[in-house]
N, CA and C atoms as a LAMMPS dump frame, in Angstrom:
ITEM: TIMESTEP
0
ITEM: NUMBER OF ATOMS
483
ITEM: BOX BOUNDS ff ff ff
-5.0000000000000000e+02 5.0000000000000000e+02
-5.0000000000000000e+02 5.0000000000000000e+02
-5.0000000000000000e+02 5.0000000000000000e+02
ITEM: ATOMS id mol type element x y z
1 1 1 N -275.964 67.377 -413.873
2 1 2 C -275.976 66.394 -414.936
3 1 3 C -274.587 66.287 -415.556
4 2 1 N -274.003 67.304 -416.411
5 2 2 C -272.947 67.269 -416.904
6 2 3 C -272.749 68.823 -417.065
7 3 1 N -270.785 68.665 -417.078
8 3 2 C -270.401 70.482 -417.414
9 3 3 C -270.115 70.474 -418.714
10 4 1 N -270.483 70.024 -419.705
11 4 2 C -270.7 70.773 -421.282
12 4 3 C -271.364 71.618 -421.419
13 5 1 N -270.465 72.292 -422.459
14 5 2 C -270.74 73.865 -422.972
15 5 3 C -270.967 73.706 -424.355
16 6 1 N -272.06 74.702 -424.781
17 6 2 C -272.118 74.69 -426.624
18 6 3 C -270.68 74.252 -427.267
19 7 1 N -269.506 74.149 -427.159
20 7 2 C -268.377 74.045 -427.795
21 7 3 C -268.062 72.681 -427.591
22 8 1 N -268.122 71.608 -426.393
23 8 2 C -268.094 70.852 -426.308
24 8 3 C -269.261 70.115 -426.869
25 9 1 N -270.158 70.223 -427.101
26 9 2 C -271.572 70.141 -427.432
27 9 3 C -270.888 69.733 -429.007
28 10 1 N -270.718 70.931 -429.455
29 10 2 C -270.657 71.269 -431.183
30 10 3 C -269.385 69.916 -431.318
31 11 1 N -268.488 70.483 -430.678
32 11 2 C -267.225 68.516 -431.051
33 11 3 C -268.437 67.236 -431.218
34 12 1 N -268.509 66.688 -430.168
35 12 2 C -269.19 65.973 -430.074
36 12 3 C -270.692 65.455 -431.098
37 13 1 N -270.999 66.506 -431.309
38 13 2 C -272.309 66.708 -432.779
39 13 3 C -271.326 66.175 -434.188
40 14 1 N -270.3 67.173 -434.38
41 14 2 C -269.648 67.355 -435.511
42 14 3 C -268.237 65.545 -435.654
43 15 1 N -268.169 65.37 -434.55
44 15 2 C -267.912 64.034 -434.424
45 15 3 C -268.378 62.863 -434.763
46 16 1 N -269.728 63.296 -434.283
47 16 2 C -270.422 61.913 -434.602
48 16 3 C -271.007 61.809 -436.251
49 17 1 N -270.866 62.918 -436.765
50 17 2 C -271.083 63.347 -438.587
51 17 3 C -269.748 62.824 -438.781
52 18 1 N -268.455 62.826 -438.32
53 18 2 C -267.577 62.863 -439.468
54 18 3 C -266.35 62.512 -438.1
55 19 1 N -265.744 61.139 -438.059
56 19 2 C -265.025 60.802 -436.824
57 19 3 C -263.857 61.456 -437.472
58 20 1 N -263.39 61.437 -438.676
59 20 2 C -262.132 61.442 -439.197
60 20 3 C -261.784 62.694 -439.426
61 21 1 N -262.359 63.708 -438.718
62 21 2 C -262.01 65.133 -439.14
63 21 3 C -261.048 65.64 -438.196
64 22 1 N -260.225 66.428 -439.039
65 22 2 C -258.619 66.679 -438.814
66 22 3 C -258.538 67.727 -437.879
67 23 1 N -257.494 67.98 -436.8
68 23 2 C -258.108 68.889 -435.669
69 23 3 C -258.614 70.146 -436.059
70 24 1 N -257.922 70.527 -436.911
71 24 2 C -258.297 71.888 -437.657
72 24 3 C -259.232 71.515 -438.319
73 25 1 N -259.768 71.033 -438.907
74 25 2 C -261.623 70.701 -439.389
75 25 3 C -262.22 71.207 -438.651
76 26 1 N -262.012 70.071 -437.379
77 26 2 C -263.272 69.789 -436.398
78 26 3 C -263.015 71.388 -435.822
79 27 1 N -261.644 71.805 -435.33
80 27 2 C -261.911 73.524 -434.833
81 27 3 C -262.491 74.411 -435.267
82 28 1 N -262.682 74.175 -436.982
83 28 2 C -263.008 75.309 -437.734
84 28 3 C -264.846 75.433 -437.55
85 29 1 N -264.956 74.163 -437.685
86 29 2 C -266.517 73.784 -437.35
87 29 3 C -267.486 74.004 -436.397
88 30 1 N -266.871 74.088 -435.49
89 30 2 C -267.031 74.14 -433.834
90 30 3 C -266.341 75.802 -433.397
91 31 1 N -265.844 76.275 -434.397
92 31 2 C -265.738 78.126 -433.902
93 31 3 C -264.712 78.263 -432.905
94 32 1 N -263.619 77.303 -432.902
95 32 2 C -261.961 77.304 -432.172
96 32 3 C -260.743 77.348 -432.992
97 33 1 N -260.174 78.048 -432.274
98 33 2 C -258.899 77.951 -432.513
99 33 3 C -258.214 76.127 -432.903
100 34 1 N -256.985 75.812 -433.08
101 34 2 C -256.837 74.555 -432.761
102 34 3 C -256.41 74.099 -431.749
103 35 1 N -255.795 74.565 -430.673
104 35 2 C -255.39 74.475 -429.539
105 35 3 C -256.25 74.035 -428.238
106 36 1 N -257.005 75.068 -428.185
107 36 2 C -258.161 75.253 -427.533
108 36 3 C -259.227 73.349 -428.148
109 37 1 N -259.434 73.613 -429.407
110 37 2 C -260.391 72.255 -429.719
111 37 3 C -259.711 71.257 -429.311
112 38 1 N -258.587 71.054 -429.694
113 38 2 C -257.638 69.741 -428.906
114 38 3 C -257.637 69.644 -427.636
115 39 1 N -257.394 69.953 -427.066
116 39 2 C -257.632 69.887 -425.746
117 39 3 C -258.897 69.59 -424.829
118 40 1 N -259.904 69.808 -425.74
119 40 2 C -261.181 70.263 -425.01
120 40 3 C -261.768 68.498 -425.651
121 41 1 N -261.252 68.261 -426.773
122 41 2 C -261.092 66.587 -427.09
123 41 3 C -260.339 65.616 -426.616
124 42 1 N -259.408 66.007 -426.183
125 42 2 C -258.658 65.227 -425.153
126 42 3 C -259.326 65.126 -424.213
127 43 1 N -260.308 65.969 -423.383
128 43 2 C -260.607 66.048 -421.541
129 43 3 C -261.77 65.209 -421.997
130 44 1 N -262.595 65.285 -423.322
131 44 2 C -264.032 64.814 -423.854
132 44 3 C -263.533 62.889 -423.696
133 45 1 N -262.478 62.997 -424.145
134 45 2 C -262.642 61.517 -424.35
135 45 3 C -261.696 61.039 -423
136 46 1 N -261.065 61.729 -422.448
137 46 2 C -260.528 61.279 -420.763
138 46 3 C -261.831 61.663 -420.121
139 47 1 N -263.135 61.771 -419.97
140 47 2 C -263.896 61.903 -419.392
141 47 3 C -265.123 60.852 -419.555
142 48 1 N -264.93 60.053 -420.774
143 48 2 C -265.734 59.18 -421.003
144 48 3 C -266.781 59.818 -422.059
145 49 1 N -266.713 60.735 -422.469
146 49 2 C -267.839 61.005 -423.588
147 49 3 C -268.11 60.758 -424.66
148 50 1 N -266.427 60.667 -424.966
149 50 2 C -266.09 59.894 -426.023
150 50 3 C -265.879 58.386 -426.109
151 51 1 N -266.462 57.29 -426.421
152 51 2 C -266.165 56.279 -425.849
153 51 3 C -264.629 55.264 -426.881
154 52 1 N -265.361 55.708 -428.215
155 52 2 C -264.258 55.379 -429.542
156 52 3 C -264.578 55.684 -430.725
157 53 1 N -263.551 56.251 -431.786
158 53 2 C -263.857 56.217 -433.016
159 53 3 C -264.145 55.15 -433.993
160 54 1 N -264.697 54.957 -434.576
161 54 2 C -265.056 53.782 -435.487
162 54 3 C -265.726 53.698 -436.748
163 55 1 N -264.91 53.087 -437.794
164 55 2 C -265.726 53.424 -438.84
165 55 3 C -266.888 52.551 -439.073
166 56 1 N -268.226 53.086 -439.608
167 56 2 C -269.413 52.192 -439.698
168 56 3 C -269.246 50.998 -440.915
169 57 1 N -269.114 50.096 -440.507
170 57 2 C -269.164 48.613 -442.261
171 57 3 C -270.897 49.09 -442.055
172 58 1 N -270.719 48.755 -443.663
173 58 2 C -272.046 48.453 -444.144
174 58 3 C -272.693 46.603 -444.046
175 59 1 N -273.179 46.339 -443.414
176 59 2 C -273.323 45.093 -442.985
177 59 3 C -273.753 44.14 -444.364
178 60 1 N -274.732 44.897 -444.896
179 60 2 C -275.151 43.895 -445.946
180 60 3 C -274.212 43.517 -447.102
181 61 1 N -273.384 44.836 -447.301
182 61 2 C -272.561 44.87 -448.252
183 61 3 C -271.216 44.132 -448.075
184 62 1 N -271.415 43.784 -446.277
185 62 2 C -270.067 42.903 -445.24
186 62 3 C -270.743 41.082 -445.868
187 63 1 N -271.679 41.166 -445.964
188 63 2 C -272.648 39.889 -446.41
189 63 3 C -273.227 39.132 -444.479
190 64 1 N -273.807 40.76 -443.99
191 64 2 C -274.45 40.161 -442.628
192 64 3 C -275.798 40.649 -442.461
193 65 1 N -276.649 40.233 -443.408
194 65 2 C -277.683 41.347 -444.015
195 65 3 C -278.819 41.172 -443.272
196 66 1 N -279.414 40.102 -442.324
197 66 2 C -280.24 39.688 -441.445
198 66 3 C -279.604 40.214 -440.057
199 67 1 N -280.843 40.61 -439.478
200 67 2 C -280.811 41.34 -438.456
201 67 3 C -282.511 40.531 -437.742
202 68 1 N -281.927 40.073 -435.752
203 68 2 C -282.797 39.468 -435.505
204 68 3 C -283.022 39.862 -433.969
205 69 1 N -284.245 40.474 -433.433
206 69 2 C -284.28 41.07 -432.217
207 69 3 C -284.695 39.43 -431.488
208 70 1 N -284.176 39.3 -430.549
209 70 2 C -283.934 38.124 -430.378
210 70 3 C -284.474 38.145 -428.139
211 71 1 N -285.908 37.723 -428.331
212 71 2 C -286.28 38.189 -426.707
213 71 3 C -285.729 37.074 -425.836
214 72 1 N -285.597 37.324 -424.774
215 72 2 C -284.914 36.208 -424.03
216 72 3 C -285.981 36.266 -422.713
217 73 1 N -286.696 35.194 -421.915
218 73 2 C -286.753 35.132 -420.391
219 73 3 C -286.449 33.973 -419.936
220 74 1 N -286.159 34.503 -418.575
221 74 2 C -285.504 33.317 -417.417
222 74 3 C -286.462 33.142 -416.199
223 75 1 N -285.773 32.082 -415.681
224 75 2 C -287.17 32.15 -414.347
225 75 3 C -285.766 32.305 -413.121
226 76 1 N -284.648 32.375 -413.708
227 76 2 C -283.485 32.753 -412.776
228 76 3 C -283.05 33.968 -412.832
229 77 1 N -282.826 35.302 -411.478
230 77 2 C -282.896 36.186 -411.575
231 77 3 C -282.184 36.241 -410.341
232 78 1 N -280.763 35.426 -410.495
233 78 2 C -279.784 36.013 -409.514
234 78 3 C -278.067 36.644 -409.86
235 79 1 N -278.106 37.665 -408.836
236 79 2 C -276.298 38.034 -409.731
237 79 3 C -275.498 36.779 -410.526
238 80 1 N -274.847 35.378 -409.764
239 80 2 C -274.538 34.682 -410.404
240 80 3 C -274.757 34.203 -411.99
241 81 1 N -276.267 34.044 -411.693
242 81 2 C -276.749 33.423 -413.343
243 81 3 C -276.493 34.58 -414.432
244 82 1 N -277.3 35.939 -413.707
245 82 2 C -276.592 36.916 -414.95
246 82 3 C -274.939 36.953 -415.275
247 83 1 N -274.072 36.552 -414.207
248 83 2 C -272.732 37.15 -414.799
249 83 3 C -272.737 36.121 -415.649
250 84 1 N -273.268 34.796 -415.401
251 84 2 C -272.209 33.067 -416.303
252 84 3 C -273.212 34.455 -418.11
253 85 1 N -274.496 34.299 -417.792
254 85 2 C -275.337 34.982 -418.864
255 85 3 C -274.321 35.943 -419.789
256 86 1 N -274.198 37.029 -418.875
257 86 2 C -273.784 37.989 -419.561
258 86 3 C -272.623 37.599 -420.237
259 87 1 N -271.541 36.888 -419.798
260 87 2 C -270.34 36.185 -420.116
261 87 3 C -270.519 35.839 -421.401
262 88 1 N -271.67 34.813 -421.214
263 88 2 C -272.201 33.792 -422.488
264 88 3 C -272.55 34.947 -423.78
265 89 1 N -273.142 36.022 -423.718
266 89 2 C -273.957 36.701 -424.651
267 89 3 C -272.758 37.435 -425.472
268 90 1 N -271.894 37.802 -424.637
269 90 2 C -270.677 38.851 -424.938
270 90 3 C -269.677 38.09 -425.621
271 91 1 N -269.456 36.982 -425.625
272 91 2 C -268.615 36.075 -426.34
273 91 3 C -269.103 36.126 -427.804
274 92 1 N -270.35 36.403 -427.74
275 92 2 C -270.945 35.818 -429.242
276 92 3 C -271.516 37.101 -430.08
277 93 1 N -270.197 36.922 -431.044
278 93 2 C -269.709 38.028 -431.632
279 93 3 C -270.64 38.637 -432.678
280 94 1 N -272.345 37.872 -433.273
281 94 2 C -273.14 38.181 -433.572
282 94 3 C -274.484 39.137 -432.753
283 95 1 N -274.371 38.847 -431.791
284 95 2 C -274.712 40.155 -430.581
285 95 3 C -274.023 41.375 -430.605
286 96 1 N -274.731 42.443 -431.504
287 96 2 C -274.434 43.947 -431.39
288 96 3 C -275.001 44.572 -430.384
289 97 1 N -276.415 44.143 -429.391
290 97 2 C -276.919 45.005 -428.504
291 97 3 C -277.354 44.278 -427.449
292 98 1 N -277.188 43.893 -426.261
293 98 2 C -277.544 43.471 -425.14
294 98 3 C -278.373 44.05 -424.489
295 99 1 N -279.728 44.035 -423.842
296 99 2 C -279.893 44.837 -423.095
297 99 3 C -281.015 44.219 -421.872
298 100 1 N -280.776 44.392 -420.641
299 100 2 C -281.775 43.762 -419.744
300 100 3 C -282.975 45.296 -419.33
301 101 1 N -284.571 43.99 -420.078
302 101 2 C -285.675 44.829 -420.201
303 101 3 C -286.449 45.116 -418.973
304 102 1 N -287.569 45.653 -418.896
305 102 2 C -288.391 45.692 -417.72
306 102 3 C -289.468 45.187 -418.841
307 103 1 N -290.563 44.774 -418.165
308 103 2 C -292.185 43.975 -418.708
309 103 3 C -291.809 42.245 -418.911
310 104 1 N -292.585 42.194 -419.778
311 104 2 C -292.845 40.409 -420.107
312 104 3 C -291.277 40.129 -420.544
313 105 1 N -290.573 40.594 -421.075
314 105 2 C -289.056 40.138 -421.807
315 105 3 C -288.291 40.302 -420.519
316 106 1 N -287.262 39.506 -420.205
317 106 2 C -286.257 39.992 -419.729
318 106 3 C -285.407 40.597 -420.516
319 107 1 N -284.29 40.043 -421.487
320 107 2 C -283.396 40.552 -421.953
321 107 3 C -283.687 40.93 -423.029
322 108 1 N -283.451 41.671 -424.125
323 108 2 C -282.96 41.519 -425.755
324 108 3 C -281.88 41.626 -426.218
325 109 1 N -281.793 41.038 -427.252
326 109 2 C -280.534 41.034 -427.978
327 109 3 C -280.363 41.292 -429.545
328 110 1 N -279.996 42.18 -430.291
329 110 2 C -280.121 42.398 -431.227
330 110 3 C -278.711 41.589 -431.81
331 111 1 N -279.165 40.942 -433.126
332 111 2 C -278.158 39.807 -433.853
333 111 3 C -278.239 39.786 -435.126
334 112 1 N -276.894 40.188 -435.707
335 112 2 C -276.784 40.026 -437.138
336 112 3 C -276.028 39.149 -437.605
337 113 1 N -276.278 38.05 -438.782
338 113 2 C -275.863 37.055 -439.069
339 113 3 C -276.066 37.37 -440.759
340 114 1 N -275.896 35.946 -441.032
341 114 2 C -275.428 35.752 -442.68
342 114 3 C -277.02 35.773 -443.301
343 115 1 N -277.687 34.375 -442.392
344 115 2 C -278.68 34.112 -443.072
345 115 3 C -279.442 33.144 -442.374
346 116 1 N -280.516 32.637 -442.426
347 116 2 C -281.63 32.032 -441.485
348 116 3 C -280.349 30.713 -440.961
349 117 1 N -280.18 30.158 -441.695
350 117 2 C -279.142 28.795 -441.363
351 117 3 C -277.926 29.608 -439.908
352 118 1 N -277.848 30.575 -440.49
353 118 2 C -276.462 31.643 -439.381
354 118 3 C -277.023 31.6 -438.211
355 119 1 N -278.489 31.853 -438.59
356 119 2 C -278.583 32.432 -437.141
357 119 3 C -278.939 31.096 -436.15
358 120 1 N -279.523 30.117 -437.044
359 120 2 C -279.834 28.853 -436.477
360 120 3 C -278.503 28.226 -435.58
361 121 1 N -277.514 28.622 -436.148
362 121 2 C -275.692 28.305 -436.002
363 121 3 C -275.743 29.445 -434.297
364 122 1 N -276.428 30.316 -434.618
365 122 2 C -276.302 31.238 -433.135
366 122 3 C -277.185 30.922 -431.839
367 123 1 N -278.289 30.201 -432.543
368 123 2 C -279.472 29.847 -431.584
369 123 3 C -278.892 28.919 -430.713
370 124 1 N -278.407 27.952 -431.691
371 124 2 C -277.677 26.391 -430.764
372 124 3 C -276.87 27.127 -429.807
373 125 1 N -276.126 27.863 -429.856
374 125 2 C -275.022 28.228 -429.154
375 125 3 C -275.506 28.806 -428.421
376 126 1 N -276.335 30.254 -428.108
377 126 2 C -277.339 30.868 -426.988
378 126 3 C -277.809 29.785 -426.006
379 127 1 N -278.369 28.516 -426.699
380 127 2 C -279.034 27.683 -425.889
381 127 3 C -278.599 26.845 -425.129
382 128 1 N -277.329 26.694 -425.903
383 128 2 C -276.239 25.562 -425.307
384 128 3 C -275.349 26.164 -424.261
385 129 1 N -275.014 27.543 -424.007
386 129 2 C -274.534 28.389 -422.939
387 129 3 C -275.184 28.71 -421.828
388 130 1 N -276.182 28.618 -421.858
389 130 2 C -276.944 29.255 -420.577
390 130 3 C -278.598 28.739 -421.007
391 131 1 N -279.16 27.875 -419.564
392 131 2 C -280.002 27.978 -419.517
393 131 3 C -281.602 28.761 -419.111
394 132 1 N -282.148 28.706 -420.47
395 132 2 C -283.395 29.738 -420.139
396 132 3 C -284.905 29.26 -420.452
397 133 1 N -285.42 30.177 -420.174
398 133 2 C -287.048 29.902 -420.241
399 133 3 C -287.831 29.758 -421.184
400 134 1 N -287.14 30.922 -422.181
401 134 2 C -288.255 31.267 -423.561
402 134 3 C -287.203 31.944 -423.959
403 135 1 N -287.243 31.023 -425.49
404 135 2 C -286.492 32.69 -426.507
405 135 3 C -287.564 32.777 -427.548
406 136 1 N -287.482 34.058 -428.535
407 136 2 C -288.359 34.39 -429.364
408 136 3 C -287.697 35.291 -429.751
409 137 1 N -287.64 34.903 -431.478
410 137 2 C -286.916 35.985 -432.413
411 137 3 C -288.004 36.074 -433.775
412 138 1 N -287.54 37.379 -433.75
413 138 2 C -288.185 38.434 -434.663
414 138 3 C -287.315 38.754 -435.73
415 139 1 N -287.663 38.252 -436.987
416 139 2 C -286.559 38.869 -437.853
417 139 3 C -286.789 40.279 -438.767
418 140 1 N -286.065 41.302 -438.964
419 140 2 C -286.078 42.756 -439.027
420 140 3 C -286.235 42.178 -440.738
421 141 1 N -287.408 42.653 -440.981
422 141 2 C -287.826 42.675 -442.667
423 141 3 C -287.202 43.73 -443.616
424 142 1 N -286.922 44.519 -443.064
425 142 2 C -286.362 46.061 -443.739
426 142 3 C -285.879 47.276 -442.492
427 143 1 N -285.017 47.655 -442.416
428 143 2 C -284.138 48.262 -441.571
429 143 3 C -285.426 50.029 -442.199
430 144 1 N -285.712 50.821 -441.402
431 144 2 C -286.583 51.964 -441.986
432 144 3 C -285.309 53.319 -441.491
433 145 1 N -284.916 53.288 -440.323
434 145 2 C -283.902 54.028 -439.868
435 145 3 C -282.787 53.111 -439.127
436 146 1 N -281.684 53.628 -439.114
437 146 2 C -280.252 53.528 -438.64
438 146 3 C -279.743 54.807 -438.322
439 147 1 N -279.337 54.963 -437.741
440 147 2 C -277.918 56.001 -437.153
441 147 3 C -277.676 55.679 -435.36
442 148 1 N -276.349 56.536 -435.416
443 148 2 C -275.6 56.588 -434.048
444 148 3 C -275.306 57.609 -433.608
445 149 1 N -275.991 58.831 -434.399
446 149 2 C -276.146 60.314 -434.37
447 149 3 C -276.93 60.118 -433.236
448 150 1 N -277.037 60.134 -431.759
449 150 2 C -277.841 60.781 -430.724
450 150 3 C -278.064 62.196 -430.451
451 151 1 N -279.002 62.192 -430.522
452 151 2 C -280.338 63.978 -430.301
453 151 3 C -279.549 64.46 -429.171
454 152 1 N -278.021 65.451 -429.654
455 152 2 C -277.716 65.993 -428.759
456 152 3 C -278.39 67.507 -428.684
457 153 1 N -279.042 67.955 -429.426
458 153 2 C -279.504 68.841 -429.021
459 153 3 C -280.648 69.275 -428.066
460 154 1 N -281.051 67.995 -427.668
461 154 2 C -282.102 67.508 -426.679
462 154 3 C -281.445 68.045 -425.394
463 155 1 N -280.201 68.209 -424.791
464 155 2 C -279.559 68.399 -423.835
465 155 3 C -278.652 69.557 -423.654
466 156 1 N -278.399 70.064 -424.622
467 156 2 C -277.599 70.898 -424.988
468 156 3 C -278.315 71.987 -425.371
469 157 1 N -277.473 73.302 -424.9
470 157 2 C -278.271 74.746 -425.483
471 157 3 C -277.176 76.005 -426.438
472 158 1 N -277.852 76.43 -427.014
473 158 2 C -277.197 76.985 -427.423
474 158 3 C -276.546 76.536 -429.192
475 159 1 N -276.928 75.171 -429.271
476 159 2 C -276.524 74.53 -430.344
477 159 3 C -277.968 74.483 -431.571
478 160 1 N -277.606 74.576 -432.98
479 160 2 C -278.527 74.588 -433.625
480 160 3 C -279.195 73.229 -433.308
481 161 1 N -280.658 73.033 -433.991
482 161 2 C -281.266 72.074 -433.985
483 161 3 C -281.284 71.291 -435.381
């Protein structure tokens, strides 16, 4: 699967709590020297584990406070149509999550906008890029959880829970 070790494990945990922590933080945290942690963050993110740091906006407080799972199907289901597709979806900078489903949906797309009129401003444009079968959106009434903290301890041993 992968060669992480509790130490690489613990960066990666203690990362995703706090991107901005100073090498000596994150070493002290993680039970290294600083030498040793640098390095072992360098190979983490030349290896792809790390993909980027980023700080989280608060969306509502950005004034993008609607959030709309947005189902998509096609009755076209060839490489071509997905790339013009995928092209089309990735341009449109209100699409935070893409994802092609298995069952009755093909795709979803998760979309945050201003406000019912915004997203109406996003619909035209989805529709006007690529033709499809059925869309159907769901608008998120109250957000119950958020994070980007993934259950690394699900994979990892040796690390608290």
């Amino acid at each position: 699967m992968n060669q992480l070790d509790r130490y690489d494990y613990a960066i990666l945990g203690a990362l995703q709590l706090d991107g901005t922590l100073s090498i000596a933080d994150l070493a002290g945290k993680v039970g290294l020297s600083s030498t040793p942690c640098w390095k072992r963050l360098k190979r983490l993110e030349e290896e792809g584990y790390i993909d980027k740091r980023v700080a989280i906006v608060n969306r509502r407080k950005a004034g993008l406070g609607v959030t709309v799972f947005v189902s998509v199907r096609t009755s076209q289901h060839d490489e071509k149509w997905l790339a013009h597709f995928a092209a089309a979806v990735q341009a449109l900078p209100e699409v935070l999550e893409f994802h092609r489903m298995s069952g009755d949906i093909d795709y979803l797309l998760k979309v945050v906008t201003t406000d019912i009129e915004g997203y109406d401003r996003f619909y035209k444009k989805l529709i006007k890029a690529v033709q499809l079968t059925g869309v159907s959106s769901a608008f998120s009434m109250e957000q119950i959880k958020f994070t980007t903290e993934l259950p690394l301890h699900l994979v990892s041993h040796g690390l608290p829970t």
